[in-house]
C-alpha positions in Angstrom: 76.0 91.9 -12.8 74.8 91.4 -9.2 72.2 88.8 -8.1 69.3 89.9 -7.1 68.3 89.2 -3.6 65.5 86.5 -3.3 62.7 88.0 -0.7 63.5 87.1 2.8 60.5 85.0 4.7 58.0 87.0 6.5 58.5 87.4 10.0 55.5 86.8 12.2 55.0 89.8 14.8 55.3 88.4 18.4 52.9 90.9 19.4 50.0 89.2 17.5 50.0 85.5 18.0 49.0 83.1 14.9 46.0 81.1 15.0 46.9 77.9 16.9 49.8 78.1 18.2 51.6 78.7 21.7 54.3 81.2 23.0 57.2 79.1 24.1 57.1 79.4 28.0 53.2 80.2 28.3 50.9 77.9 28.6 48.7 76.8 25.5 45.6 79.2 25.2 42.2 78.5 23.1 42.7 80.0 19.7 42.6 83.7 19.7 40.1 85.3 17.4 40.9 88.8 17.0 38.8 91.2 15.8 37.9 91.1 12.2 37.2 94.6 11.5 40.9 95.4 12.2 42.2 93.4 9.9 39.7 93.9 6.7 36.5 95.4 5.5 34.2 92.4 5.2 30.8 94.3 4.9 28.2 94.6 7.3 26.4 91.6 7.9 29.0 89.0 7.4 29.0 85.9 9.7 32.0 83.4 9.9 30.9 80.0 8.5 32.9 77.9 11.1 34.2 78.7 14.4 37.6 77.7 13.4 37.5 80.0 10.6 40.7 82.7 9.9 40.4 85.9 11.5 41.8 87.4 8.7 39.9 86.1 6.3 36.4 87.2 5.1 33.3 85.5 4.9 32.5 83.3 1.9 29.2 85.2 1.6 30.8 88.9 1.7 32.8 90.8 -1.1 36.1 90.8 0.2 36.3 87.1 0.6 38.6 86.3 -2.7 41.3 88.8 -2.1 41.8 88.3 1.7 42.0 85.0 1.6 44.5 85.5 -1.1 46.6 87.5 1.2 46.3 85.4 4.2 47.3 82.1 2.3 50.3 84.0 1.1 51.1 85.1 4.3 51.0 81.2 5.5 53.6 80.1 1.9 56.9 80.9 1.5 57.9 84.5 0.3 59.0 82.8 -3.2 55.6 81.6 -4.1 54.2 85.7 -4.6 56.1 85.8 -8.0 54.2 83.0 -9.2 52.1 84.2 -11.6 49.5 80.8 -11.7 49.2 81.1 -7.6 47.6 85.0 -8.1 45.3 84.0 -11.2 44.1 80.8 -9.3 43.8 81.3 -5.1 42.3 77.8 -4.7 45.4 76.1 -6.9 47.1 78.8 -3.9 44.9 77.2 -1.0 46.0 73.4 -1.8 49.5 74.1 -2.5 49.1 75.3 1.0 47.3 72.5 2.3 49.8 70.0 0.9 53.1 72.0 2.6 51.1 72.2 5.9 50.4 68.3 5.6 53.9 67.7 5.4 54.6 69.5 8.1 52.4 67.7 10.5 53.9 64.0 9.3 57.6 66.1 9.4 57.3 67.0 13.0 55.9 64.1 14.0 58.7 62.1 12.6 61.0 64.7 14.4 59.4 64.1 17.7 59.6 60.1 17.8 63.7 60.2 16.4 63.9 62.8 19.9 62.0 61.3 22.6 60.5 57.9 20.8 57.8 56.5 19.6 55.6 56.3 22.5 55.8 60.0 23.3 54.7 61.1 19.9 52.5 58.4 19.3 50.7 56.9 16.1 52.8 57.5 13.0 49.8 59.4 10.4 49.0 57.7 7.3 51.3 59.8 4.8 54.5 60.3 7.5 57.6 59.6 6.5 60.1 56.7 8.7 62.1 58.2 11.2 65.4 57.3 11.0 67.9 56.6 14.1 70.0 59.8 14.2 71.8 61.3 17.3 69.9 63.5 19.6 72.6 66.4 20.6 69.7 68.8 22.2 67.8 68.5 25.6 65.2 65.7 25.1 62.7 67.9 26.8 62.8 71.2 25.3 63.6 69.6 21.9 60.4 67.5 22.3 58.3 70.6 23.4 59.4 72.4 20.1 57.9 69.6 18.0 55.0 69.4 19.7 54.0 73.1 19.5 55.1 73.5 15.8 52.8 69.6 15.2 49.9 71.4 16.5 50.3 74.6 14.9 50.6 73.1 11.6 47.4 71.1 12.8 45.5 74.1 13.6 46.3 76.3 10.8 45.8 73.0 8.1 42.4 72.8 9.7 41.7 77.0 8.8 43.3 76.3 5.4 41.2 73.5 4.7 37.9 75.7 5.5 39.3 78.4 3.4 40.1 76.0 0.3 36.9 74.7 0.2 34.6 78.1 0.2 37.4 78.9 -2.6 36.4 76.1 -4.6 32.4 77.0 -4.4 33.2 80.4 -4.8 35.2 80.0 -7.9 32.3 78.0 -9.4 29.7 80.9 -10.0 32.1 83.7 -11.7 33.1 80.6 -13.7 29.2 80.1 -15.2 28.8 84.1 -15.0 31.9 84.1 -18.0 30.5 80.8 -20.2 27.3 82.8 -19.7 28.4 86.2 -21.4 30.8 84.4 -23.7 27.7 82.7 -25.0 25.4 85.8 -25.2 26.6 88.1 -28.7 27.9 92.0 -27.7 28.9 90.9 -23.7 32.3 91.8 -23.3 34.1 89.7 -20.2 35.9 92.0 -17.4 39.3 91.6 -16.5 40.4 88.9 -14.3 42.8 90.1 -11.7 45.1 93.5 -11.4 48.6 93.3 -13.0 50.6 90.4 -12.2 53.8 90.1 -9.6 57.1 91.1 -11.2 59.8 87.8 -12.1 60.5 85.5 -9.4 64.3 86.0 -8.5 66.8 83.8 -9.5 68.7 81.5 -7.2 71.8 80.4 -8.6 
């Protein structure tokens, strides 16, 4: 019987730059912030909370909030986290699994930049990093270090959005919370469905 094939991580389209971070070659620009009615209907009226918030997501305050924010935070986890059924019923469990993976990228870079051009160039080693360990450096100090840097501040930059997002999750996820104990405790109130139907089995890898 053949495997099936695991999905392949998304590719980012170079045509549309993410949040935060710079095109190799260019010089770093301020955040872009492209135009949010391009990307999804928020409703008329809605006003971004932060100015580092998403571009992609929707104000906490309009309808569409939940389910693009959903889809963005997917877009930012690997490709094998869609089939997880826990991760669609629960976005903020979503949003700090998130969080955590983008952490670790910050202190994994960093440690990456001091073993390639030392501790003074990457400076202060962050609270949770791991220890570099002395391993040869077979790339170009330079360009190596320029890598780390851009994909440190990235991670930075998009762990900052992720953080905004995970929060208005959590206060969001409060009130339909009370709405159910509310009906569940008033006789003849039937509770709505939670979600659509769920993501098919995550594929095996052995």
């Amino acid at each position: 019987m053949a495997r099936p094939t695991p999905p392949q991580e998304p590719t980012p389209d170079p045509r549309r730059p993410v949040p935060g971070r710079s095109v190799p070659g260019r010089q770093a620009a301020a955040r872009p912030t492209p135009a949010r009615a391009e990307l999804r209907p928020c409703g008329p009226g809605a006003s971004v909370p932060s100015p580092h918030w998403p571009g992609a997501v929707c104000p906490p305050t309009s309808a569409g909030f939940q389910q693009s924010a959903k889809a963005w935070l997917f877009e930012l986890a690997p490709a094998r986290w869609w089939h997880e059924e826990l991760l669609h019923r629960y976005p903020v469990e979503l949003a700090r699994m998130v969080r955590l993976r983008l952490e670790a990228d910050v202190a994994a870079m960093h440690a990456g930049l001091r073993t390639v051009a030392g501790p003074s160039a990457a400076g202060p080693v962050p609270a949770a990093g791991p220890a570099a360990r002395p391993e040869p450096v077979l790339v170009p100090v330079q360009p190596a270090s320029e890598l780390y840097i851009r994909e440190r501040e990235w991670a930075r930059a998009m762990l900052e959005q992720v953080k905004l997002v995970e929060q208005a999750l959590r206060t969001a996820c409060v009130r339909p919370r009370r709405r159910r104990a509310s009906a569940a405790a008033s006789p003849g109130v039937a509770a709505g469905p939670l979600r659509s139907a769920l993501p098919r089995q995550r594929p095996a890898t052995g």
